[in-house]
TITOR-293135 format. One line per 10 residues: number of its first residue (from 0); for each residue x, y, z of C-alpha. Coordinates in steps of 0.05 Angstrom, whole numbers, plus 32768, in hexadecimal, padded with zeros to 4 digits. Each point is the difference from the previous one (the first is absolute). Layout:
N
NUM) X:Y:Z | ...
// end
This chain:
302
0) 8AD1:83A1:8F63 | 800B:8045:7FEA | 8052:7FFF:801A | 8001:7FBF:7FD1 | 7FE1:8021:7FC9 | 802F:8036:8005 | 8040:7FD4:8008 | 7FE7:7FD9:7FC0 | 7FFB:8047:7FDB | 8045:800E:8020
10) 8023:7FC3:7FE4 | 7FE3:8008:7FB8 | 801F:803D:7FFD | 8034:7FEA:8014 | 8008:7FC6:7FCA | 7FE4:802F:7FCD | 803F:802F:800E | 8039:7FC8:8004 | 7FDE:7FE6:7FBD | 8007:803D:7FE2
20) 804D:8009:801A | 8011:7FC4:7FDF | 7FE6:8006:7FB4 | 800D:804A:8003 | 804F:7FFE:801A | 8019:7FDA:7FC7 | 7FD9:8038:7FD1 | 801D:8030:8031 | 804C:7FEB:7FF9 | 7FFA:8000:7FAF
30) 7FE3:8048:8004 | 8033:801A:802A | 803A:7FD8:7FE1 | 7FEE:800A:7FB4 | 7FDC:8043:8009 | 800D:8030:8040 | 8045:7FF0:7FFD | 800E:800C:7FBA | 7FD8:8048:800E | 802E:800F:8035
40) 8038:7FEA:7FEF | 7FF7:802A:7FB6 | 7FFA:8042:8024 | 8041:7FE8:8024 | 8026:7FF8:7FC0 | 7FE9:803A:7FE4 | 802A:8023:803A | 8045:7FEE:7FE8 | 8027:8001:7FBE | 800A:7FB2:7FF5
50) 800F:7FDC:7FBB | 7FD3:7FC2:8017 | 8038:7FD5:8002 | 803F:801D:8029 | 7FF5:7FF5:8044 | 8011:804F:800D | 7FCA:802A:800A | 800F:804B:8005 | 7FC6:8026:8023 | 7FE3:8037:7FE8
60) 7FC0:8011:801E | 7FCE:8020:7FD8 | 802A:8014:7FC5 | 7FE2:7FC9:7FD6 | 7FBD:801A:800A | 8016:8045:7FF3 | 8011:7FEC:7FB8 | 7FC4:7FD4:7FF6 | 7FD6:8040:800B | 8025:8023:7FCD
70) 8005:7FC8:7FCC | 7FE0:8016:7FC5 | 7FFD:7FB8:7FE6 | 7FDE:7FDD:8045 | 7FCA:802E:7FED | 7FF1:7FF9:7FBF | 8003:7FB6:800D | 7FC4:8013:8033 | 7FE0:801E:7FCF | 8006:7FCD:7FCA
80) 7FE7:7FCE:8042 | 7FC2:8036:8004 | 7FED:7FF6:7FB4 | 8008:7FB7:8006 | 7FCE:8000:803B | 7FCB:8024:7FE2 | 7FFF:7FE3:7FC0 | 8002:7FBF:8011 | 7FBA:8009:8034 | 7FE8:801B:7FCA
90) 8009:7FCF:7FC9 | 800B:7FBC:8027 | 7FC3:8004:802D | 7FC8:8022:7FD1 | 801E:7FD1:7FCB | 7FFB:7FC4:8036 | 7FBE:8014:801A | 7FEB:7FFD:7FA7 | 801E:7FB6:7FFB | 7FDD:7FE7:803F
100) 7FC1:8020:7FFA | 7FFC:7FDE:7FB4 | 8015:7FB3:8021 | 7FCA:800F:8043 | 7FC6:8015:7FCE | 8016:7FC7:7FCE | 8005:7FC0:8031 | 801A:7FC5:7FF4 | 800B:8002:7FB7 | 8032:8040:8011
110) 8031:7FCF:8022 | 8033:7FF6:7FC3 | 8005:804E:8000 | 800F:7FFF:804E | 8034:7FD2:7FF6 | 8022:8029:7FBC | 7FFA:803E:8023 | 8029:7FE7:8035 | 803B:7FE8:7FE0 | 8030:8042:8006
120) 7FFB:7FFB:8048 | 8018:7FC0:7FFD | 8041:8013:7FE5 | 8040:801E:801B | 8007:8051:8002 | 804A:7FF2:7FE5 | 7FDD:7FCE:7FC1 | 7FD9:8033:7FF5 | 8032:8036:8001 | 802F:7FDB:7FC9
130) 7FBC:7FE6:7FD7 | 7FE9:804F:7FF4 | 8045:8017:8000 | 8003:7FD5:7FBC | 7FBD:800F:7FE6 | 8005:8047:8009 | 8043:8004:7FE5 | 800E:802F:7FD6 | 801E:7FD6:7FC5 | 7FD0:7FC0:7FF9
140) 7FD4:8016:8033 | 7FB4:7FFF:7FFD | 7FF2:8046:7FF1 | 8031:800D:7FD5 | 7FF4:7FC7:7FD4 | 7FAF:8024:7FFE | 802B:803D:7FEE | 801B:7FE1:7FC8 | 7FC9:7FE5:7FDF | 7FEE:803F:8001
150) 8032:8022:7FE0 | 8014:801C:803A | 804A:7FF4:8027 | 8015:7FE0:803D | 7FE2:8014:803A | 8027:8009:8047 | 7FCD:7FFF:8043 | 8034:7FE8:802B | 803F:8029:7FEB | 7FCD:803B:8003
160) 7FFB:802B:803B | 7FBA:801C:7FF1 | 7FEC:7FBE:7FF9 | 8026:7FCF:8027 | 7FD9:8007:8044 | 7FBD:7FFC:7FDA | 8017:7FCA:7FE1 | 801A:7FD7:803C | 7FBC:8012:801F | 7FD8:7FDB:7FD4
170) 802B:7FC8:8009 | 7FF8:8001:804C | 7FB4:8007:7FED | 8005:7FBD:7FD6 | 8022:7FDA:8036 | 7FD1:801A:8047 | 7FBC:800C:7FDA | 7FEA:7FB5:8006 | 8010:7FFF:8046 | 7FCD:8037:8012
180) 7FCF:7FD6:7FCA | 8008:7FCA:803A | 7FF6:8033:803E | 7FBD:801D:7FE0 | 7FE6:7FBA:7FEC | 800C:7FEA:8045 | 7FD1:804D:801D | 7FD6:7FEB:7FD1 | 7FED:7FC2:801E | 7FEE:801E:8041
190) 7FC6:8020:7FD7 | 7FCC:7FE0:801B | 7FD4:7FD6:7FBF | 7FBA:8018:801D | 8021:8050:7FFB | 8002:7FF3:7FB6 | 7FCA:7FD9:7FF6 | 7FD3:802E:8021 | 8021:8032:7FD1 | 7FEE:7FDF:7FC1
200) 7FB9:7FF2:8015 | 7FF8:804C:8011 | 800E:800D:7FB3 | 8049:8010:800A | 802C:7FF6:7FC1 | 804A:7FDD:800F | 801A:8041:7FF1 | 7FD0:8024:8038 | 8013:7FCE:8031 | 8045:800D:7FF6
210) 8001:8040:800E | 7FCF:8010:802E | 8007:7FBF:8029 | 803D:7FD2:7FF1 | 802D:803E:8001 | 7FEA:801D:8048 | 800B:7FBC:801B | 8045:7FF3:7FE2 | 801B:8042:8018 | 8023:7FED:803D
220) 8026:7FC0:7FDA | 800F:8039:7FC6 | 8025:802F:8037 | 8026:7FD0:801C | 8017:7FEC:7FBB | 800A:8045:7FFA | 8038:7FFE:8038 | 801D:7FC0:7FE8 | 800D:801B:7FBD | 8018:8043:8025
230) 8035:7FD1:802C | 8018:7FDD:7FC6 | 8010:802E:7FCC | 8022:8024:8031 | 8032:7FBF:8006 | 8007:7FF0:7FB5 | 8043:7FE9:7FF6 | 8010:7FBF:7FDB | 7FD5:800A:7FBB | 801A:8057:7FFF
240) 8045:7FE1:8004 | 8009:7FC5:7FD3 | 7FD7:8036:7FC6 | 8019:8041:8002 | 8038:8000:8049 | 7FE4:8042:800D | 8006:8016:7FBE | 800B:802A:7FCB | 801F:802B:8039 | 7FD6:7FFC:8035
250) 7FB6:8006:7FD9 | 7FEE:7FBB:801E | 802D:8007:8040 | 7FDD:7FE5:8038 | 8010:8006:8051 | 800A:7FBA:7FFE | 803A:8002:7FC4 | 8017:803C:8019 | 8012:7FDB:803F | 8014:7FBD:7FE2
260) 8034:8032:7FDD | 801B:8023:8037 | 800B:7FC2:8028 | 8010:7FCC:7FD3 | 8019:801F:7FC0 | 8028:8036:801B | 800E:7FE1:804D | 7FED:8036:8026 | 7FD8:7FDC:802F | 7FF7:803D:8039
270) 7FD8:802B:7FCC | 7FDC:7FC3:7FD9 | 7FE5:7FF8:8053 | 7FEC:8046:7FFF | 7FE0:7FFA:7FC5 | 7FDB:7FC0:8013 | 7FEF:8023:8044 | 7FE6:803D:7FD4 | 7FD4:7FC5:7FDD | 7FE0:7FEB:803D
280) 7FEF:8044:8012 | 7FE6:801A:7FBF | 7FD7:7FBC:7FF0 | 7FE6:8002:804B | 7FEB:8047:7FFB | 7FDC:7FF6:7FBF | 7FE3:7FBF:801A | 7FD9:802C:803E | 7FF2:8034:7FD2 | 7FDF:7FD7:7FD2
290) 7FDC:7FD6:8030 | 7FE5:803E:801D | 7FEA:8018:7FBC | 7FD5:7FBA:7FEE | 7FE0:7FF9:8046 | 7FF1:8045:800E | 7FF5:801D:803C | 7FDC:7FD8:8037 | 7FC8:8012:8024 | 8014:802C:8039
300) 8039:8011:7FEC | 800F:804A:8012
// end
């Protein structure tokens, strides 16, 4: 009886592990086709001097990365990828944690909000990108026509390199902030009712609850928001580049644009590779470091 027993164990295992071969190598084929290839075969490319489209490829070796640690403008693309990343955690999620915190305490009558609020996300980066770069022109745009009334002039955010990333910024914020509404109305419904209830009939204001007991409990979701918002703004392409292209000079350059440039725009495909490898390594990096950061250290840990 026991042998059977065991040989039954044996052959759900078994089963278990063949069903798990077959939904997982189709998911497994994508990955490595669409994604470890691509990896690999970028740090490949960024080996030899190549135009993209000849089919001679000169090799190099490391020359290409050489110049992309020297290159002045890679960097301050990182950096304008840095300010991006902070400000954007912290105005999309504080400002998404506001919006969904004011449709969770309202209920059901907070629905038409939920759905306005949600609009930008539901349009194109690039729509975007042309809508603001008209409204925030600097003849006919928005604030200038304020100016104006005013008795002011014509005001230039865009064409201003003080102001151009800031600017850009808040667009991003427009566009992502409803999708991290969504992400904190979703923690906030694994708040159990009978937490806040018993909160309420201990005397505790919506305000004290909040803070003292909402918050605490939505601090997980709010760190990995934290890292999405990290991931993404370090990808930003399509909205920075129908705006401003990088612009005025490279005060809205991103690593993104900078690479779409070097490989598309000026066809020299071996050192957009290097600086898509440098990408990957930066944004990978800063991913770890970051995650380390939010989750602190573990218990045990040395």
């Amino acid at each position: 009886m026991g042998k059977k027993e065991l040989s039954l164990a044996a052959k759900r295992k078994q089963d278990t592990r063949r069903a798990a071969f077959v939904f997982l190598l189709p998911i497994a084929l994508l990955m490595i086709v669409f994604i470890f290839y691509p990896i690999v075969d970028t740090f490949y490319t960024s080996l030899f001097k190549w135009n993209g489209i000849s089919a001679d490829k000169t090799m190099i070796g490391l020359k290409n990365w050489v110049k992309l640690a020297k290159d002045t403008s890679f960097w301050t693309a990182f950096k304008n990828n840095l300010v991006v990343m902070v400000l954007s955690i912290c105005i999309q999620i504080p400002i998404g944690l506001a919006l969904a915190t004011f449709i969770d305490f309202g209920g059901k009558k907070m629905t038409i909000f939920k759905v306005l609020w949600f609009i930008p996300l539901l349009m194109s980066s690039v729509a975007i990108g042309f809508l603001f770069s008209y409204a925030l022109a600097t003849n006919g745009g928005i604030f200038s026509a304020i100016s104006k009334i005013f008795g002011g002039g014509n005001i230039d955010l865009l064409g201003n390199p003080k102001t151009a990333l800031y600017t850009v910024i808040g667009v991003i914020a427009w566009q992502f902030t409803p999708f991290y509404m969504v992400y904190c109305m979703a923690a906030y419904t694994n708040v159990p009712t009978d937490v806040y209830e018993a909160a309420i009939i201990d005397g505790a204001t919506k305000g004290q609850y909040f803070w003292r007991v909402a918050l605490p409990l939505l601090a997980p979701s709010i760190k990995s928001a934290a890292i999405l918002s990290m991931v993404g703004s370090l990808k930003y392409f399509d909205l920075v580049y129908v705006m401003t292209g990088g612009g005025p000079g490279t005060s809205t350059e991103l690593m993104a644009t900078y690479m779409y440039k070097q490989s598309f725009v000026k066809f020299n495909m071996g050192y957009g590779s290097a600086v898509a490898a440098g990408m990957f390594i930066l944004i990978s990096l800063t991913s770890l470091i970051t995650m380390r950061i939010l989750n602190g250290r573990k218990k045990g840990d040395a």
